[in-house]
Backbone as CSV, one residue per row, in Angstrom:
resi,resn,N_x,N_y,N_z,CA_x,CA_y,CA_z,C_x,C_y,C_z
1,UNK,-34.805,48.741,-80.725,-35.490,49.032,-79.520,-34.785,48.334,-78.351
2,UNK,-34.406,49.384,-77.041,-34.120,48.397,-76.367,-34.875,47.924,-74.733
3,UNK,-34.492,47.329,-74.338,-34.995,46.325,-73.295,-35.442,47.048,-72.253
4,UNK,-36.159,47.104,-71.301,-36.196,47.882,-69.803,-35.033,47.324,-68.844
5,UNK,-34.461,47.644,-68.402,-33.486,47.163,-67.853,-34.083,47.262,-66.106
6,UNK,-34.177,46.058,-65.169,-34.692,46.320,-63.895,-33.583,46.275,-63.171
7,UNK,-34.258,47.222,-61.885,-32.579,47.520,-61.078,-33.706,46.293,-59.877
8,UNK,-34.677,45.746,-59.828,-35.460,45.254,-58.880,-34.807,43.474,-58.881
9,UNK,-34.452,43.199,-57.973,-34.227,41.948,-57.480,-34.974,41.541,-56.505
10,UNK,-35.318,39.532,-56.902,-36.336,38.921,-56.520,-35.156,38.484,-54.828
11,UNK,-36.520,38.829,-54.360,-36.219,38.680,-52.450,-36.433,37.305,-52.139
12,UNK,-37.362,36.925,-52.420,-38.257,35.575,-51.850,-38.070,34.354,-52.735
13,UNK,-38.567,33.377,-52.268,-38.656,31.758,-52.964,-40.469,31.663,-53.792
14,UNK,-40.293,31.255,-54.724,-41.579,30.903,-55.291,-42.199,29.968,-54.607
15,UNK,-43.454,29.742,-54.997,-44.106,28.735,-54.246,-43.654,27.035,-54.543
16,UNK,-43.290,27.346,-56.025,-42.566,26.041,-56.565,-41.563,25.988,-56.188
17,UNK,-40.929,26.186,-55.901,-39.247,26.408,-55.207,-39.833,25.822,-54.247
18,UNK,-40.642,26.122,-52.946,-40.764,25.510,-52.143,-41.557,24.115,-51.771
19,UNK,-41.970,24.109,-52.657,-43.043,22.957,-53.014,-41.867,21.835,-53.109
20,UNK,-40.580,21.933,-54.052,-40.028,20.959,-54.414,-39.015,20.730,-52.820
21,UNK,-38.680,21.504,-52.782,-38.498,21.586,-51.439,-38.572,20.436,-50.324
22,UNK,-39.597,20.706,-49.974,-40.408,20.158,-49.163,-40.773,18.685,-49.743
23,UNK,-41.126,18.791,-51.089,-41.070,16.962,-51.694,-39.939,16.333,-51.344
24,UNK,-38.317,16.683,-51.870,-37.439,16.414,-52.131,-37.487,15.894,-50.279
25,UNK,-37.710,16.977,-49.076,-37.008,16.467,-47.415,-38.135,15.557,-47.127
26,UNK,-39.418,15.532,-47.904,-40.504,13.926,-47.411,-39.800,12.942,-47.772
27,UNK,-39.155,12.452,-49.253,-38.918,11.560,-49.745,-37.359,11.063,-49.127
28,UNK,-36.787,12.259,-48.759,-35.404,11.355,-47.664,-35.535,11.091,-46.329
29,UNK,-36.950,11.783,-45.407,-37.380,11.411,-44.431,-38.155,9.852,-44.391
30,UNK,-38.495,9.706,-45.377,-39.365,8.211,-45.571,-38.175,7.267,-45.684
31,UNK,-37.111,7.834,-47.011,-36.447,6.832,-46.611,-35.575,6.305,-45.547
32,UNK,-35.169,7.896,-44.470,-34.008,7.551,-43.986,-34.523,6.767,-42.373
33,UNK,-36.006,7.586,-41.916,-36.451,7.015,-40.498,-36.117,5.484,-40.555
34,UNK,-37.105,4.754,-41.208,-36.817,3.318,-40.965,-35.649,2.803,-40.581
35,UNK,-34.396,3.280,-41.499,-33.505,2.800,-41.057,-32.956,3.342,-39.831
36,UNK,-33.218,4.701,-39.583,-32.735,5.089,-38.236,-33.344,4.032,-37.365
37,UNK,-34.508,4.123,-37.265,-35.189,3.440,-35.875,-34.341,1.721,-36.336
38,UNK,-34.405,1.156,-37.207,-33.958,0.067,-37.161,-32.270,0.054,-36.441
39,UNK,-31.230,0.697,-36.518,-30.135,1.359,-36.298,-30.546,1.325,-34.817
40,UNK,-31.822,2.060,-34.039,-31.604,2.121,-32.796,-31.604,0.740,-32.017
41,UNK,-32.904,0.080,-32.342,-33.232,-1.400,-31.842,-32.072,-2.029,-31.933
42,UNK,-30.929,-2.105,-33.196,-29.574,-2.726,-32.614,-28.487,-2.652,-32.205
43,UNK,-28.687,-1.035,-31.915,-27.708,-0.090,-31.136,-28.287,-0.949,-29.288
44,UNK,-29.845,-0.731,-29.167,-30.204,-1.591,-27.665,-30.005,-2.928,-27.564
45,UNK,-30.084,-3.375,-28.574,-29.997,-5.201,-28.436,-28.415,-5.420,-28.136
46,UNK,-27.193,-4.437,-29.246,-25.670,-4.790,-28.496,-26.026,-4.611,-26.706
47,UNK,-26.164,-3.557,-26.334,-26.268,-2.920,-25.185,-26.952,-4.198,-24.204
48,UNK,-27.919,-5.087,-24.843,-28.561,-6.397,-24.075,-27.349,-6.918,-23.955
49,UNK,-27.127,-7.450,-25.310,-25.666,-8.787,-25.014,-25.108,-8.469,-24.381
50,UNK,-24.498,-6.933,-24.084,-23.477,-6.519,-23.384,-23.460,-7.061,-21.853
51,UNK,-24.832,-6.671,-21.831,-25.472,-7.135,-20.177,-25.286,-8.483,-19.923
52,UNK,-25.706,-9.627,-20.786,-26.329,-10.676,-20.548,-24.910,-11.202,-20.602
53,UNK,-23.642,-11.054,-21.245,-22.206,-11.473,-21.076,-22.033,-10.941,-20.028
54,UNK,-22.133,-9.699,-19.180,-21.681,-9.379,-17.984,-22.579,-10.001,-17.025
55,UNK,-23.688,-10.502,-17.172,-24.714,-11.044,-16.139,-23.561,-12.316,-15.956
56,UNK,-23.332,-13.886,-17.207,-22.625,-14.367,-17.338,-21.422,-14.418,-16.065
57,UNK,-20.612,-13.158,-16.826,-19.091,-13.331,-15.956,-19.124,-13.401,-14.780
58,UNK,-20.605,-12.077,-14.048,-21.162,-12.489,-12.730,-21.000,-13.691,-12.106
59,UNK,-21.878,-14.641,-12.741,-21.898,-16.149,-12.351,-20.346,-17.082,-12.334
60,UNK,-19.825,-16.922,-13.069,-18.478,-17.562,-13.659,-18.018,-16.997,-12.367
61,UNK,-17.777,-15.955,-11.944,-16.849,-15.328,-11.110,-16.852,-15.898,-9.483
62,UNK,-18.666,-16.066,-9.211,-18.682,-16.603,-7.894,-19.302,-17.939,-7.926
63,UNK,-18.223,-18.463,-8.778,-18.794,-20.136,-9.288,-18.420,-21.161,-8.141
64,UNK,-17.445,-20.941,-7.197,-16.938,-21.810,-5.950,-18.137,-21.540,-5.043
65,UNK,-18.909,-20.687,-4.627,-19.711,-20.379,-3.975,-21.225,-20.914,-4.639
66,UNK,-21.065,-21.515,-5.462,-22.577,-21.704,-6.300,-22.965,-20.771,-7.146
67,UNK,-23.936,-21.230,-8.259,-24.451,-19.759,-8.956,-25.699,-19.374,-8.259
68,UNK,-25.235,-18.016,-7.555,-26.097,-17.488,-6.436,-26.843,-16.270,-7.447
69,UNK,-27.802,-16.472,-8.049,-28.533,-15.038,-9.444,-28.899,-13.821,-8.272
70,UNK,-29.316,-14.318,-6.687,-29.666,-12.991,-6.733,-28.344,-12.122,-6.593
71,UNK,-27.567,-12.253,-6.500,-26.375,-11.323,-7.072,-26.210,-10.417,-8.092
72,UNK,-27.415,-11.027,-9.206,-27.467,-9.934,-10.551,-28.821,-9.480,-11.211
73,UNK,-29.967,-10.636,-10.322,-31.100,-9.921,-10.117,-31.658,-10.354,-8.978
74,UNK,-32.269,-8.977,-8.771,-33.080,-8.929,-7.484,-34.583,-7.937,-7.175
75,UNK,-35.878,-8.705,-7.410,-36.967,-8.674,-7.633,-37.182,-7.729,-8.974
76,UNK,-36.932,-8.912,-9.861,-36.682,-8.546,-11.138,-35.911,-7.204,-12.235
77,UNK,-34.932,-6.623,-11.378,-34.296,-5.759,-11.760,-33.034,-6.136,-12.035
78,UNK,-32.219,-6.133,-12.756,-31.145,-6.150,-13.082,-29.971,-5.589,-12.213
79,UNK,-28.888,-5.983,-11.573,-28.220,-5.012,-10.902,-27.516,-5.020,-11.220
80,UNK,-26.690,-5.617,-12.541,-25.415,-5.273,-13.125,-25.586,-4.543,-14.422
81,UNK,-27.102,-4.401,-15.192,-26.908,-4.261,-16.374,-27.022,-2.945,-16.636
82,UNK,-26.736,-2.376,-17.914,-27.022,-0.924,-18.347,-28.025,-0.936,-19.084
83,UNK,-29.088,-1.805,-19.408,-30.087,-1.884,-20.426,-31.030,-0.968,-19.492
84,UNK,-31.930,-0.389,-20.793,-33.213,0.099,-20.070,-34.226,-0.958,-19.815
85,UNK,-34.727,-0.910,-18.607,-35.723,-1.746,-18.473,-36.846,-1.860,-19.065
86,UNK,-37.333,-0.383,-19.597,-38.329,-0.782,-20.500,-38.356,-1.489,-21.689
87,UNK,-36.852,-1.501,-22.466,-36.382,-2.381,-23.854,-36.879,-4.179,-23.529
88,UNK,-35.654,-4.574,-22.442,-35.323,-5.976,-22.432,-35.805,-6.277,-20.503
89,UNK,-36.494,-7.159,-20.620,-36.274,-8.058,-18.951,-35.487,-9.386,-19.005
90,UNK,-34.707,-9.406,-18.145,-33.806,-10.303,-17.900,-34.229,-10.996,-17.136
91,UNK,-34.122,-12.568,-17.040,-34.186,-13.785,-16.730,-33.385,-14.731,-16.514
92,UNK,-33.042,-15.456,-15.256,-31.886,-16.550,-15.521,-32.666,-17.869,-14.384
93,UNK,-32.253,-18.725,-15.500,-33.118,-19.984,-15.250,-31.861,-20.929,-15.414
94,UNK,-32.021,-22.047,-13.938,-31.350,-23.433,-13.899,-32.217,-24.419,-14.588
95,UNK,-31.495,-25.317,-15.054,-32.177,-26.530,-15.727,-31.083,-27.994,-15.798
96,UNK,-31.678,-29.214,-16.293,-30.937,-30.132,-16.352,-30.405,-30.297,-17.361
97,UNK,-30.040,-29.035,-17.937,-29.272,-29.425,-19.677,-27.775,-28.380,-19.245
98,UNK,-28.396,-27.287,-18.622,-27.470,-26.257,-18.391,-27.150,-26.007,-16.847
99,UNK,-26.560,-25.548,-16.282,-26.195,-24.842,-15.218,-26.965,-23.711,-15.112
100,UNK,-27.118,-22.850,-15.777,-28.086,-21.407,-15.906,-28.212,-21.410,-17.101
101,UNK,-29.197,-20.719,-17.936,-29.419,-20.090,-19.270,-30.496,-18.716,-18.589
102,UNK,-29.382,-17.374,-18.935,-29.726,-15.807,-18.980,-30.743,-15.496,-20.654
103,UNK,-31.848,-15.160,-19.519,-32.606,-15.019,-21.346,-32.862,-13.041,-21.250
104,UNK,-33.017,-12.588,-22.296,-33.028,-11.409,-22.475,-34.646,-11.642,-23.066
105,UNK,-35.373,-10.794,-22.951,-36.754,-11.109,-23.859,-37.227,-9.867,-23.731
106,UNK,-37.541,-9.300,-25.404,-37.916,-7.638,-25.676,-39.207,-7.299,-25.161
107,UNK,-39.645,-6.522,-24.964,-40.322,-5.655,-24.358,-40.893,-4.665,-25.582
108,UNK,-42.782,-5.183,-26.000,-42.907,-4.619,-26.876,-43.465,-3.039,-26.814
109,UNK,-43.627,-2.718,-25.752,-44.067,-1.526,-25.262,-42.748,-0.138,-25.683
110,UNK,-41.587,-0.877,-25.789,-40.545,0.273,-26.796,-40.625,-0.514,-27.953
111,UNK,-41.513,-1.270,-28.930,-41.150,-1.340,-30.371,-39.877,-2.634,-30.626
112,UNK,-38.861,-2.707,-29.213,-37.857,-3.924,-29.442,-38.216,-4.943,-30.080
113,UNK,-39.304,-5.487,-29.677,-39.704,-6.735,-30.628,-39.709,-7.295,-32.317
114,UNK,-39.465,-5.501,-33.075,-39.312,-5.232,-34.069,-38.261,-5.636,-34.886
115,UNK,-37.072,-5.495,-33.832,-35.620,-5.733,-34.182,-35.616,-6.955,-35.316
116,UNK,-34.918,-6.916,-36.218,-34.799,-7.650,-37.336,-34.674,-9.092,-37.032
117,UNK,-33.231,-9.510,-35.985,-32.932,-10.437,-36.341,-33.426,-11.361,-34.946
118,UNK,-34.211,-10.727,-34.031,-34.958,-11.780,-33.607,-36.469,-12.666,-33.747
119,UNK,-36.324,-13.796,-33.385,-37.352,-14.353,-33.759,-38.763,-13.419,-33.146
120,UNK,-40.033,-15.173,-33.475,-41.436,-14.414,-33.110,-41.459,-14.099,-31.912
121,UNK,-40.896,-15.113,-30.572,-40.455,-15.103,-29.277,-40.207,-13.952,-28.511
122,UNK,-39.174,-13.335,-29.469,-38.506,-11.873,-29.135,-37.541,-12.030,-27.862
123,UNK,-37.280,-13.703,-27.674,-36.204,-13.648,-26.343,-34.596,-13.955,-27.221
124,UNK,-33.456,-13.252,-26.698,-31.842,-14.016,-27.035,-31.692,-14.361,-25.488
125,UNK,-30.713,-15.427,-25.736,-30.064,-16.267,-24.263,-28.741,-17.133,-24.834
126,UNK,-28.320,-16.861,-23.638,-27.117,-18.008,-23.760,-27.036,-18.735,-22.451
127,UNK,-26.553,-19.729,-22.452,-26.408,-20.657,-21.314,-25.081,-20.922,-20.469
128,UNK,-24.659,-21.640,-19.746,-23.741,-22.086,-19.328,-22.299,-22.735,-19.884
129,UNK,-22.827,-23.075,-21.248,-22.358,-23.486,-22.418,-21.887,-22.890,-23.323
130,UNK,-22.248,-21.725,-22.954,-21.635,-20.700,-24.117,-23.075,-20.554,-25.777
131,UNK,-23.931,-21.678,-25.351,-24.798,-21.670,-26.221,-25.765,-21.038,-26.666
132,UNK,-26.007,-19.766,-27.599,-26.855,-18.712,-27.783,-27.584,-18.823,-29.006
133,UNK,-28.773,-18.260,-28.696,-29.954,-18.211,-29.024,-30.328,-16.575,-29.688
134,UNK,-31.287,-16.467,-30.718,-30.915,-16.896,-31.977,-29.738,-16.379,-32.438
135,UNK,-29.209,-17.539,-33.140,-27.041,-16.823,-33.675,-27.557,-15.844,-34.262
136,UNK,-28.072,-15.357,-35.300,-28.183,-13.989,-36.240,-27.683,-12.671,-35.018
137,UNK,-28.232,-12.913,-34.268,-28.498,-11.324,-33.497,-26.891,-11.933,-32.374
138,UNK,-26.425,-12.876,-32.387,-25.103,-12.739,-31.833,-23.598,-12.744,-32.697
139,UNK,-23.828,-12.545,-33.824,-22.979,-12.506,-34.732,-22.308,-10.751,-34.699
């Protein structure tokens, strides 16, 4: 006896076909977001240092004249940096240990505060000294 032979070919996806589907793109979406978003926070935090070394050279540069900050901020805006303001606000403070110390301090309203390798604080700085705060996130 023989077989029916079908000339009919299947068009569509089963429901299981798609079911696995759809498991298989949850389970690389779970894993892969975290690390994206983590990836972004230190894609913005280089982009801080970047600033806070160019805030720096600022000062260094018109050092015969005094370190004059409003040169690099002025009513709390940044005028040299490329950071978004909503990430990081910038700060530069004289003291009797340093000449200036530029503090960067996250801004939890974008999530920055999250960033791995800063502390509970959520501020990095370096000083006059070259001395920065916390090393992890300047390495």
């Amino acid at each position: 006896m023989k077989c029916k032979v079908s000339n009919h070919f299947q068009l569509g996806l089963t429901l299981v076909e798609i079911l696995i589907t759809l498991i298989i793109l949850g389970v690389l979406s779970a894993v892969a977001y975290p690390t994206y978003t983590q990836q972004t926070r230190e894609a913005y935090r280089m982009i801080a240092l970047g600033d806070m070394l160019e805030m720096q050279l600022e000062l260094e540069r018109h050092y015969s004249a005094g370190y004059h900050f409003e040169r690099i901020l002025s009513g709390g805006q940044c005028l040299v940096c490329e950071s978004d303001s909503t990430r990081y606000k910038f700060t530069v403070a004289s003291s009797a240990a340093a000449a200036y110390t530029i503090t960067a301090i996250a801004q939890s309203s974008s999530n920055q505060t999250k960033d791995n390798c800063l502390d509970s604080d959520g501020k990095m700085s370096i000083n006059s000294k070259g001395e920065t705060t916390p090393n992890a996130c300047w390495k």
